[in-house]
N, C-alpha and C positions, 0 to 999 in steps of 0.2 A: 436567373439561376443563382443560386446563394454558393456564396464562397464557403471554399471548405475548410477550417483552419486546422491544421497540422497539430497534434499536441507537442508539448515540448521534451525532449525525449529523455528520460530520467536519467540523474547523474550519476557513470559508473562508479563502481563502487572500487574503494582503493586507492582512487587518483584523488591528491588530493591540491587544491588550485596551487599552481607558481606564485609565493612569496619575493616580493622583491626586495633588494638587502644592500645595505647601502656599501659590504663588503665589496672589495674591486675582485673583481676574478684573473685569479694569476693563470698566467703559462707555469706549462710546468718547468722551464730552466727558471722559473722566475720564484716559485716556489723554495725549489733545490736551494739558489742562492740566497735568500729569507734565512731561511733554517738552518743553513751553514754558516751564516752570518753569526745568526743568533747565537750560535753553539761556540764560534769563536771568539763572541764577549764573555760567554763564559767561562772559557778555557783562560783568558790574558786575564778575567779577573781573579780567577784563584792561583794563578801566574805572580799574581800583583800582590797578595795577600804577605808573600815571606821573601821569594827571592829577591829582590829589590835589597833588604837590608841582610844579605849573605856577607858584607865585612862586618857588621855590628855583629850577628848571630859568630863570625869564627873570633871575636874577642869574648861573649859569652863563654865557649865551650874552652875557654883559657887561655887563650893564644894574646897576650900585651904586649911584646913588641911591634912597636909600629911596622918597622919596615917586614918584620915577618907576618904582620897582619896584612900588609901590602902584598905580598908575594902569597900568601895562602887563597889569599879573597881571587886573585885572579887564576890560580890553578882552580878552585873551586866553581869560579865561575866559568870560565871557558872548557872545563870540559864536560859539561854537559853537548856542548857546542861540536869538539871533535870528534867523540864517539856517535853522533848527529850525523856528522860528514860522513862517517864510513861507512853507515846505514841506511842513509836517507836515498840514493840512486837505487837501493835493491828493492826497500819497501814504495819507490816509486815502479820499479816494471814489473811487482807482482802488484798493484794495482791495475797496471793496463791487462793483468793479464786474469787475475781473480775477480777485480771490481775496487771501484773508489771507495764507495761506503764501507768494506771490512776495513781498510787502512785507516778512515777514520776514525771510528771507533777503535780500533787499534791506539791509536794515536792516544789519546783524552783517556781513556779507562785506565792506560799504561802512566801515562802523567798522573793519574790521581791517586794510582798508590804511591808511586815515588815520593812527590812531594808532600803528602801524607807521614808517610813513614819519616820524612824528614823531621819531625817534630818528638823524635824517639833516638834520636843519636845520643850516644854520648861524648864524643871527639870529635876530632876533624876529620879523620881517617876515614868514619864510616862517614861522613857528610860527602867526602868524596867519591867515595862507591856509591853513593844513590844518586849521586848525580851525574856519574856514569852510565847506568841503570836508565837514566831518566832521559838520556840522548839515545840511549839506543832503540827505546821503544815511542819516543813522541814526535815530532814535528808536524804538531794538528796541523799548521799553519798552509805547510807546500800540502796536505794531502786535502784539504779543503779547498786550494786553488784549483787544484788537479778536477775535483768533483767540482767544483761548476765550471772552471774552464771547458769543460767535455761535455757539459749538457746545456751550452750556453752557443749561440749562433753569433758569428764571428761579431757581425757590424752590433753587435750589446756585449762583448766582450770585457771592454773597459769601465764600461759599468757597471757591470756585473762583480770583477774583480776588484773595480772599486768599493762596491757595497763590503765584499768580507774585507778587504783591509782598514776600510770605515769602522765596520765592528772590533777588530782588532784593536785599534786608536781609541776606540772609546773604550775598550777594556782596558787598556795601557791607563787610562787617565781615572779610571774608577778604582781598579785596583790594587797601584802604589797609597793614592792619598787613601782611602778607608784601609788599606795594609797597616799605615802609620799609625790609626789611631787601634789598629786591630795589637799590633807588640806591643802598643801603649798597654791596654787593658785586660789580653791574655798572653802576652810572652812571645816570646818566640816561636816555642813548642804550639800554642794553643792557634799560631797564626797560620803556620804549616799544615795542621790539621784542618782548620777551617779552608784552606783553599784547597785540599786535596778532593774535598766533600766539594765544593764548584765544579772540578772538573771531573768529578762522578756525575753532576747530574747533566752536564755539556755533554759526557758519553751517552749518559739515559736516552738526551735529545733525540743524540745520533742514530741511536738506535730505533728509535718507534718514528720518527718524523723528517727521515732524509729519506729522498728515492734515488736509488742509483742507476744514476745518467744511461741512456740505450748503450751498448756496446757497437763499434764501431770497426771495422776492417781498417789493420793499420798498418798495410800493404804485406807484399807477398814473404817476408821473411821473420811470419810470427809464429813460425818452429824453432828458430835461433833459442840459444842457450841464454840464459838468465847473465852470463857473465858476459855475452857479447849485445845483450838489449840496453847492460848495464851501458857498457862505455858506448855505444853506438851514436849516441846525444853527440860526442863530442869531432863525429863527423858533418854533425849538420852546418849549412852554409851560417855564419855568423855566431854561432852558439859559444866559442873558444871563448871570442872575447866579451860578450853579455855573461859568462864564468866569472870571467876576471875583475868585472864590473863586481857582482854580487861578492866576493872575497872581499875586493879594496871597501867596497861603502859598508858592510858588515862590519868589519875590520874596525871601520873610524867610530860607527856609532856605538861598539860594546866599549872599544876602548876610551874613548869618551865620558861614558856613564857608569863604568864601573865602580871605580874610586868617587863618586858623588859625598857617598855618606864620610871620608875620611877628610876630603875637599872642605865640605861644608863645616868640619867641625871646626879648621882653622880661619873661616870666614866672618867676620861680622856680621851679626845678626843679631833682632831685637830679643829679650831676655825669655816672651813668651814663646819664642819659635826653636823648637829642639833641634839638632841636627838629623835626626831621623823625618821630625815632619819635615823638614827641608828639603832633606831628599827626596820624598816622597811627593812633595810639592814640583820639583822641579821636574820629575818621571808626568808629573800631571798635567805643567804645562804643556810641556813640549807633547804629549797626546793630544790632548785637545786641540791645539791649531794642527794639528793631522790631521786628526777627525774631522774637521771644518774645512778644510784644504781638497780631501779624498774625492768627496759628490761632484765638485767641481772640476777635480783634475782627471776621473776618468771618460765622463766626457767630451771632456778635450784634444783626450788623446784619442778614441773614436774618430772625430773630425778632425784633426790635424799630426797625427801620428805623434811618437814617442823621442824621437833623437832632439830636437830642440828645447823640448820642458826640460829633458834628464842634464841636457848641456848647460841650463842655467841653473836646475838647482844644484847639479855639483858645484859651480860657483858660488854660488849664499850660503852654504853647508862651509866651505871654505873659508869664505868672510868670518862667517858669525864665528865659527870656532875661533879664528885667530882675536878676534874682539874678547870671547869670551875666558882668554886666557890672563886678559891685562882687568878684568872687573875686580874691584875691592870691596863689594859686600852683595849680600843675598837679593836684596832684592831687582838690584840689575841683570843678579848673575838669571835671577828665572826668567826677567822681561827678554833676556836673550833665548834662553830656550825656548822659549814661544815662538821668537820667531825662527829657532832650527826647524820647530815640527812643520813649517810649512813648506821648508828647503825637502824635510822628509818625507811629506807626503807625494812632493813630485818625483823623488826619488824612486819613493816604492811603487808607486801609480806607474811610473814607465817602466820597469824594469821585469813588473809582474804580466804587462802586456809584452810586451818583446819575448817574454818565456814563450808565452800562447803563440804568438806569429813565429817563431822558430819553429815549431812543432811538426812534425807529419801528423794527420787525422788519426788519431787513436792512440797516440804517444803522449797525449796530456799528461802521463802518471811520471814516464821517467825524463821528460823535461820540468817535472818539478821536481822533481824529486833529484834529479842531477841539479838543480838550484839550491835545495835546500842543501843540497854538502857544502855547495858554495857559500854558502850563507854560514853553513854550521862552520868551515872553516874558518872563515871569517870573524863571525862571532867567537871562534873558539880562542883564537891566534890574537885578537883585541886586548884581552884581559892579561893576559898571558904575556905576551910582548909589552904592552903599555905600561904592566905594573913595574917593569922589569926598567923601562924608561924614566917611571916616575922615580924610582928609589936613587938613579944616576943623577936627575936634570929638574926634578920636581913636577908639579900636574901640570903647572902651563905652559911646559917644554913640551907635554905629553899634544896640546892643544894646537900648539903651533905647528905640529910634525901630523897631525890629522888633518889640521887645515892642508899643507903642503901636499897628501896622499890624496886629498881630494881634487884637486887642481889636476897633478898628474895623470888626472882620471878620464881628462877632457877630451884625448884626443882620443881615446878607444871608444868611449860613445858619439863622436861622427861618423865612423864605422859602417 
């Protein structure tokens, strides 16, 4: 009997065969942090573009006294910082409660006209109002933790939020040095402008290419009023003092780098190197061993928690600054900042997980965001207080009293 052969049955139509592609296929928390990432190098790059050199830019606008160049540069710099603190808890629990992605965007499109418009001052006075302006509407940084902390599954947490602080560190390091040659060649004004136009297209990001994380039940008292979701953060078990933590190392690191550009201008250094590029220089090292430091340190802290990395690098952040306060010319002074940024990256790498592990599920928005006032205070209270130290005792009385607050630091993170 003869076999029957089946024809072969024609190919539908529409389907068209599975390409294989040598792209890896993301989860989507994996996605989220990519893009949030992304969006935060571009935010610290046009970050990098102007403020960095805010004492050079308030002697521009007129101001030659030194020591009132000292005393403006640091009101001008820290408050962006404290206006930050006051707002940063509320735009964190109208996150948990509207969505992460509007506060982001929020964030970056609010920073891009600020420091836009910076390049249109004419005094100090308005340079101060926009940089008032510019803390109350930005802190990409806590509301980008906030989104992918919350769409990120506990045991990839830390690398997850090491990824955006990665991006962060490599904005920090891209930013300052092309800033330098950016006031070289269009001003001050022209430098402000160009970074405002970064963190316009950081928000573009935000906006067509972030997905905002599932919304999460975040227990039974999410009728409570906006003023008691605000302070509620600071009943959680441990949270008071991972606060306190975020103030003090905030604190050291603005105060630190603020007066950079006025440091460097009394420092020896070869003839081709400006004091602006030096600054700029020395913002870059210290990013880059962050950034180098971040892949490795989140990791870590996944598999071996967070209280022992943060305990040793408060100690090297410690060290270095007291070193760095006895160096007599530039190019020691950066081989040191290289190696803060790796005291910094354990720093921030632990501190950013400890937020996450304090948290109730679905509270990711206002435990960052009650960090970022810490932070904002911190930062704000740096520049502020430190310049106020330097005009007394000089910068590297300012160094040795940062080393000292870091030390102090020790025993609230065994905690």
């Amino acid at each position: 009997m003869p076999v029957q052969v089946r024809p072969a049955a024609p190919p539908r139509v529409g389907r068209m065969p599975r390409r294989r592609t040598w792209l890896p296929v993301l989860a989507a928390w994996e996605r989220t942090a990519w893009v949030a990432s992304a969006t935060q190098f571009l935010t610290l790059v046009g970050f990098g573009f102007g403020l960095p050199f805010l004492p050079m830019y308030v002697q521009a606008l007129g101001v030659t006294d030194r020591a009132q160049v000292a005393v403006w540069s640091g009101v001008i710099s820290g408050s962006a910082a404290l206006t930050m603190a006051v707002l940063a808890p509320i735009w964190g629990v109208l996150a948990d409660r509207y969505g992460r992605k509007p506060m982001l965007v929020r964030a970056m499109i609010g920073g891009a006209f600020a420091v836009g418009a910076m390049g249109f001052v004419g005094n100090v006075w308005q340079l101060l109002g926009l940089r008032l302006i510019q803390g109350a509407v930005t802190g990409s940084q806590a509301a980008a933790a906030a989104l992918v902390a919350a769409a990120t599954p506990v045991s990839q947490v830390g690398f997850a939020l090491g990824l955006v602080s990665t991006a962060v560190q490599v904005g920090n390091t891209v930013g300052p040095a092309v800033g330098g040659f950016a006031v070289d060649g269009l001003g001050f004004r022209g430098s402000f402008m160009l970074g405002g136009l970064m963190l316009l297209l950081a928000g573009l990001m935000a906006v067509f290419w972030v997905d905002e994380p599932p919304r999460r039940q975040a227990g039974p008292r999410t009728d409570a009023s906006i003023w008691a979701r605000t302070v509620g953060p600071l009943a959680w078990p441990g949270f008071r003092g991972l606060l306190l933590l975020q103030v003090g190392t905030q604190f050291v690191f603005s105060a630190s780098v603020n007066l950079l550009p006025i440091y460097l201008q009394d420092m020896a250094r070869p003839g081709w190197l400006s004091a602006e590029l030096a600054s700029g220089l020395s913002i870059t090292m210290t990013a880059i061993t962050a950034a180098l430091g971040m892949p490795f340190f989140g990791p870590w802290v996944d598999r071996h928690g967070p209280r022992g990395l943060l305990a040793v690098s408060l100690a090297g952040c410690a060290l270095v600054l007291w070193i760095q306060a006895l160096v007599p010319t530039v190019g020691l002074f950066l081989a040191l900042r290289a190696v803060l940024g790796v005291w910094l990256a354990g720093v921030t790498a632990t501190l950013s997980v400890m937020t996450k592990l304090c948290a109730p599920v679905g509270r990711e928005g206002a435990a960052y965001g009650s960090a970022g006032s810490a932070q904002g205070l911190g930062w704000g209270l740096g520049p502020i207080l430190g310049s106020g130290l330097v005009a007394v005792g000089g910068i590297p009385a300012l160094y040795l009293a940062c080393g000292a607050l870091m030390l102090s630091m020790l025993p609230v993170s065994r905690r």
